[in-house]
C-alpha positions in Angstrom: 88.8 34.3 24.0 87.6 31.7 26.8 87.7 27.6 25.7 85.3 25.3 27.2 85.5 21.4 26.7 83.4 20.1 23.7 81.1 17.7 26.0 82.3 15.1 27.8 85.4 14.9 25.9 88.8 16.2 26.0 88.8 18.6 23.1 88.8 22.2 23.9 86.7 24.7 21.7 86.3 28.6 21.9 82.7 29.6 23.6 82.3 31.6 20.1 81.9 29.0 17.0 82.3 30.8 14.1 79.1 29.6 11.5 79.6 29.8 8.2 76.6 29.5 6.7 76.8 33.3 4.9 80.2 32.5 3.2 79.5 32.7 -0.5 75.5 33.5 -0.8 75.9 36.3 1.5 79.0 36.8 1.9 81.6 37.1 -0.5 84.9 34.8 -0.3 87.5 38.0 0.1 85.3 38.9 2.8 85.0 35.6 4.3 88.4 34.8 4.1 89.1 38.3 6.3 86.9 36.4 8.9 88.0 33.7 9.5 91.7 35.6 9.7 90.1 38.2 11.8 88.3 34.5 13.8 91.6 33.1 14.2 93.5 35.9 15.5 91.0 37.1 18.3 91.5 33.3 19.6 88.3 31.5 17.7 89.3 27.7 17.1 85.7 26.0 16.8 84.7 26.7 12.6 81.4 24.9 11.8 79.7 24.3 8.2 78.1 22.0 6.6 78.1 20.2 2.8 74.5 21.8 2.0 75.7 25.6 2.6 76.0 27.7 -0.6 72.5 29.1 -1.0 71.6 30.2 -5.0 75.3 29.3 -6.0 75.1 26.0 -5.2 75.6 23.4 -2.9 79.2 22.4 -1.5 79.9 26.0 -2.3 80.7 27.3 1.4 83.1 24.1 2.0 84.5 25.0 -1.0 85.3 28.8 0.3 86.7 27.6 3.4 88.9 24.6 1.4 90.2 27.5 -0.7 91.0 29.2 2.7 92.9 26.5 4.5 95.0 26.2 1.1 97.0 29.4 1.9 98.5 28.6 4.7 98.4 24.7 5.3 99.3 25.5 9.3 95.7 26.7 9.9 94.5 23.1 9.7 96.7 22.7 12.5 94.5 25.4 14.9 91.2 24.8 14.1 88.5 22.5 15.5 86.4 21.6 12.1 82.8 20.7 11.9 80.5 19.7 9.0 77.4 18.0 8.4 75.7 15.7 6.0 71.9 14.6 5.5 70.8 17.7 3.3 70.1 16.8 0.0 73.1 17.0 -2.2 72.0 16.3 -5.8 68.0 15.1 -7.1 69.8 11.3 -6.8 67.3 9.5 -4.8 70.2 8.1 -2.7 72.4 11.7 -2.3 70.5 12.6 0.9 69.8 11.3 4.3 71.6 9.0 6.8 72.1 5.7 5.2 75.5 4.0 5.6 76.1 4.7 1.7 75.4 8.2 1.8 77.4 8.9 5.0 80.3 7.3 3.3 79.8 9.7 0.3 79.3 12.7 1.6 82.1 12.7 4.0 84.6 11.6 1.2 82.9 14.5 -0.9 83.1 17.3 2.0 87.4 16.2 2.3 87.7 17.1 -1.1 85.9 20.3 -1.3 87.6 21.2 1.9 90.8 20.0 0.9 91.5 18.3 4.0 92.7 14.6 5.2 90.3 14.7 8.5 87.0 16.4 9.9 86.9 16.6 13.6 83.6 16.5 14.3 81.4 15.2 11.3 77.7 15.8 12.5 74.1 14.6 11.5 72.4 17.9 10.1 68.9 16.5 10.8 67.2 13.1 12.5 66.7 10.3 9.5 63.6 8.1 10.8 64.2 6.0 7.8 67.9 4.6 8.7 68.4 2.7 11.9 70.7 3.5 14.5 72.7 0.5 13.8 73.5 1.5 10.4 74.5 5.0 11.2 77.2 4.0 13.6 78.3 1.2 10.8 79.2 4.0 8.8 80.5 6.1 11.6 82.6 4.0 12.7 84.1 3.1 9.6 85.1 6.7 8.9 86.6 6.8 12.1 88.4 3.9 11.6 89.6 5.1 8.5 91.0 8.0 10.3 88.5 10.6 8.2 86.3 11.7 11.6 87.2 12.3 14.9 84.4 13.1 16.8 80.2 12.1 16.2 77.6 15.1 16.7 73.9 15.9 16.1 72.1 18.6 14.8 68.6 19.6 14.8 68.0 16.0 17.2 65.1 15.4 19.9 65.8 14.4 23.5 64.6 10.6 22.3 67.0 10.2 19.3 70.4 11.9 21.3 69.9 8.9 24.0 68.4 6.5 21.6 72.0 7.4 19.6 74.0 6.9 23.0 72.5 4.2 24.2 73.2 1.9 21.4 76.7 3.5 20.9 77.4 2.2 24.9 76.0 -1.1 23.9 78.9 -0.9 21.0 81.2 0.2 23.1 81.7 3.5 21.6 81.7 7.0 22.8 78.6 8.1 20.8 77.7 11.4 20.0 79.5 14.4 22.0 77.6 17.2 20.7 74.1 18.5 19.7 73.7 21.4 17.9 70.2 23.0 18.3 68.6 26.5 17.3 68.1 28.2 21.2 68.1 31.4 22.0 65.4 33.2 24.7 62.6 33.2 22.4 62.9 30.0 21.5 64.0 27.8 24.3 61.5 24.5 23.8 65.6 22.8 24.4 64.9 23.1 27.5 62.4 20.9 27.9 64.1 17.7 26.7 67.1 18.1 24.7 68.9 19.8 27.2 68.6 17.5 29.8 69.2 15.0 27.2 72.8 16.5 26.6 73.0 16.8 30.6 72.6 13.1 31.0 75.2 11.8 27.8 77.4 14.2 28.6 76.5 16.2 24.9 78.1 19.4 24.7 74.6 21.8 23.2 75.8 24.0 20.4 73.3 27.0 20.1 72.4 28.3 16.4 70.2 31.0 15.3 71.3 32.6 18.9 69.7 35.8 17.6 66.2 34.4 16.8 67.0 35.8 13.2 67.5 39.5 14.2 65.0 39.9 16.6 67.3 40.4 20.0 70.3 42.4 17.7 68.0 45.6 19.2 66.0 48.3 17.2 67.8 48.5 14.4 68.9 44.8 14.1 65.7 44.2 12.5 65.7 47.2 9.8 67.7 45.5 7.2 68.2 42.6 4.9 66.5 39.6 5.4 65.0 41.0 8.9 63.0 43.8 6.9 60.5 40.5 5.8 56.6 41.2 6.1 56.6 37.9 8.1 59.8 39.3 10.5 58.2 42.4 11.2 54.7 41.0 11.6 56.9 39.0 14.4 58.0 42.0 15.7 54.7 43.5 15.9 53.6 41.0 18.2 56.9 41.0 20.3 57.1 44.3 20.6 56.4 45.1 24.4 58.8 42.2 25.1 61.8 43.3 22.8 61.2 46.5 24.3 61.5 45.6 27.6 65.1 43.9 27.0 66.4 46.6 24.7 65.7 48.9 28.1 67.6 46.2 30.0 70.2 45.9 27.8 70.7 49.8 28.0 70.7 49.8 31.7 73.8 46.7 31.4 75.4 48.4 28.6 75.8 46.5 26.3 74.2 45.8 23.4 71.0 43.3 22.8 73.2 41.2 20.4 75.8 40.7 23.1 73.8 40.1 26.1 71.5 37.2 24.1 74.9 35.6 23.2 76.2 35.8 26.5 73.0 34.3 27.8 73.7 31.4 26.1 77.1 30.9 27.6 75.5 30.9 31.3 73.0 28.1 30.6 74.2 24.5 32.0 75.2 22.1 28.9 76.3 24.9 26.7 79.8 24.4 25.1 79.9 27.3 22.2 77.5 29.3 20.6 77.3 29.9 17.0 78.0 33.4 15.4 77.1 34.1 11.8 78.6 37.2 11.0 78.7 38.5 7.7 81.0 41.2 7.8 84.6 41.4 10.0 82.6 44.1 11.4 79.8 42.4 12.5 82.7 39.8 13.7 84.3 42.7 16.1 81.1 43.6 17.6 80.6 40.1 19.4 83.9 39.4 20.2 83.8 40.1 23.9 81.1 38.2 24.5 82.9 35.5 26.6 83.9 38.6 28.9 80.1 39.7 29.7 79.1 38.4 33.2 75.5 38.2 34.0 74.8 38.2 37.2 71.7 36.2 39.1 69.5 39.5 39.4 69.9 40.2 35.5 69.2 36.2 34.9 65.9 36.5 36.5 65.0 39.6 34.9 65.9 37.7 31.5 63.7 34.8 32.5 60.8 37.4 33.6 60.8 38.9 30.0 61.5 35.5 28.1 59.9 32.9 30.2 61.6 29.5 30.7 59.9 26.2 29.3 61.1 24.5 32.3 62.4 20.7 32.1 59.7 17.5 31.1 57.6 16.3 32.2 57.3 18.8 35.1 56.7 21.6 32.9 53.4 19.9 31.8 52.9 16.9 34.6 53.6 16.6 37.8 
């Protein structure tokens, strides 16, 4: 496993973040639980969730999982770089949702208990809240980092605006501000790049890739056969990709390796990029990606990537002059 620092900060994470999102609606916990051991031993320090996770069985339910996890063997706290998030709604309370100081408070206190831990390294903002000001969300960050139950401040799901926005006021406070922005990207979708990348560039925000497969559609052919993948609206998708995924499935074939690999890799060679996400819902699913770090693309194949999936190009050149 290869480590890269999180940002502009000292912290080192593996380039492979272990998602958790499956564990418990997908996933069962015995299986789960062999991933993360299977995670931890193949080097994997960087474990992200969030308080929302838990699909039909309820809310809080992945934290849970991993809680139940970390319980076994108290030293794994020790080796593990652990991220959550909070804004989803938790309950139908009118107030259990969102980013106002209250709420943050609350669910952070309620995401310790499920996961059974004193501390959450990096405690991040699952989506933008228009409603709460700025100045009120780093009240309450602050005051959890104060009281010692967050290290670290990221962003998820932000535009360019709102990560300097964020920054900007946090330098005015004299604070480091957020250090990470997690973002779905991945060569179909890479609108990123027009702002929030450079946004990350410029605050020194290390970008944390999910949905790096585009949900199945570069895991090759048969990636998109099964489960969720085998939707009407996936394979109307398809449809309409088709002479593009077919062209990178023959490109993939020529590197040798396999389509999952290669997008993940991609990922890892784009400027800003600190770890990307893996969701795996099986230890074998787990094994098949873990040499991603290893793949080296070089220019030509970079350019035949960009030929296939086009770039968007930064703002405002890539609309203005």
């Amino acid at each position: 496993m290869k480590y890269r620092q999180l940002g502009r900060t000292a912290l080192s994470v593996s380039e492979l973040c272990l998602g958790t999102m499956n564990f418990g609606p997908r996933t069962s916990e015995r299986d789960s639980f062999e991933i993360l051991n299977r995670s931890v031993e193949a080097g994997i320090n960087f474990v992200d969730t969030a308080n929302q996770y838990g699909g039909d069985l309820g809310v809080g339910t992945t934290e849970k999982i991993l809680g139940r996890w970390l319980a076994e063997d108290k030293s794994r706290r020790e080796h593990i770089v652990l991220a959550t998030k909070a804004h989803e709604p938790m309950s139908d309370d009118i107030n259990d949702h969102g980013l106002s100081a209250r709420h943050i408070q609350m669910a952070c206190d309620a995401s310790l208990k499920r996961l059974g831990v004193e501390h959450i390294d990096l405690y991040q903002m699952h989506h933008i809240d228009r409603s709460a000001p700025i100045e009120e969300i780093w009240q309450a960050m602050d005051r959890l980092i104060n009281q010692g139950k967050i290290t670290y401040v990221g962003s998820s799901n932000f535009p360019g605006w709102a990560i300097a926005r964020a920054n900007e006021k946090a330098i005015a406070r004299q604070r480091l501000g957020l250090i990470s922005e997690q973002s779905v990207y991945n060569l179909i979708e890479r609108r990123v790049e027009l702002e929030v990348l450079p946004a990350c560039r410029e605050y020194g925000l290390g970008l944390i890739p999910w949905s790096p497969l585009a949900g199945g559609l570069l895991a090759g052919g048969e990636g998109v056969a099964t489960g969720r993948r085998h939707s009407a609206e996936m394979q109307k998708v398809v449809g309409e990709r088709r002479k593009q995924l077919d062209q990178f499935d023959h490109l993939c074939g020529e590197l040798g390796e396999a389509p999952s690999s290669i997008a993940l890799s991609w990922l890892l060679h784009q400027p800003g990029v600190a770890a990307t996400i893996i969701g795996p819902g099986s230890a074998a699913q787990l094994t098949s990606v873990l040499q991603v770090p290893d793949i080296r693309l070089d220019l030509p194949t970079l350019n035949q990537l960009d030929e296939i999936f086009p770039p968007c190009g930064e703002a405002p050149e890539a609309y203005a002059w």
